[in-house]
VMD Tcl script that draws the C-alpha trace (Angstrom):
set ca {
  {55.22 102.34 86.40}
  {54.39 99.02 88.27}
  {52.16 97.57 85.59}
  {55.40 98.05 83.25}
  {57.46 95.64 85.68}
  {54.64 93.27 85.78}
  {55.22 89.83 83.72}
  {53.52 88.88 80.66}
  {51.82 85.99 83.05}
  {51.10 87.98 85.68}
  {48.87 90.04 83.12}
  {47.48 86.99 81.55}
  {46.43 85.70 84.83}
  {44.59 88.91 85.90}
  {42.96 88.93 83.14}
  {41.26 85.47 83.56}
  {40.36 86.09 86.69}
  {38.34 89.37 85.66}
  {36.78 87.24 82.82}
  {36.06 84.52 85.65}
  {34.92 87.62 88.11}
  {32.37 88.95 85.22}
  {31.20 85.80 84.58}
  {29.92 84.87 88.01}
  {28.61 88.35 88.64}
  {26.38 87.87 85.15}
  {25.32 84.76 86.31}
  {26.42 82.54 84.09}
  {27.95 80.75 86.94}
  {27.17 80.18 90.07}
  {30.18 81.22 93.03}
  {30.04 77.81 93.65}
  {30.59 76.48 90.05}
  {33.71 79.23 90.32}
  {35.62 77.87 93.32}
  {34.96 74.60 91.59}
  {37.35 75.64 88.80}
  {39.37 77.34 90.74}
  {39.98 74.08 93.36}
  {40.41 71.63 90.11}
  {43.00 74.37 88.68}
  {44.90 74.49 91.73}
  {45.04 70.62 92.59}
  {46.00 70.00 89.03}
  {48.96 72.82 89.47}
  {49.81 70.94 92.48}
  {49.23 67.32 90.92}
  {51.80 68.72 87.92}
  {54.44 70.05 90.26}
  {54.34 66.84 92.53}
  {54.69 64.65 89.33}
  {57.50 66.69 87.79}
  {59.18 66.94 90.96}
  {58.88 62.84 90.94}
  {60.13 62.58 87.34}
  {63.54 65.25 88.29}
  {64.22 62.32 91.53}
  {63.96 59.12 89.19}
  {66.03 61.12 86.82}
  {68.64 61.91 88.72}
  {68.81 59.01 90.73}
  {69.07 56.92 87.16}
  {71.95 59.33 86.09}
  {73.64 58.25 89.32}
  {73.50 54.68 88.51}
  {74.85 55.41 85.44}
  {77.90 57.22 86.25}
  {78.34 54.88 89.04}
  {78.45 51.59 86.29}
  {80.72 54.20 83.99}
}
mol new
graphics top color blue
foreach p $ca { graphics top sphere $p radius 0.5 }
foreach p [lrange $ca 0 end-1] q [lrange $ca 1 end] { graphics top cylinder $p $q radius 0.2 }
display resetview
């Protein structure tokens, strides 16, 4: 029953990891060559979030000004 409330994502994501988990274990990478990925994945997730979070401010801060001039 809790694999039906999972997400779509969720499922996705598990999945990569396994593929990333078999991978390493074959040999085709190294553990080192996997937290590698893994580190560029998550500071680009971060990278994104801090931009986007950036863009929203300027946004709103320009939809301000406009209401303000109005």
């Amino acid at each position: 029953m809790a694999a039906d409330k999972s997400s779509r994502l969720d499922r996705l994501g598990d999945g990569a990891l396994v593929v990333i988990e078999g991978l390493a274990n074959v040999g085709v990478w190294g553990s080192a060559g996997v937290a590698i990925a893994m580190g560029k994945f998550l500071l680009g997730g971060a990278l994104a979030a801090l931009s986007l979070g950036v863009f929203l401010r300027f946004k709103r801060l320009r939809a301000r000004r406009m209401a303000r001039r109005g």
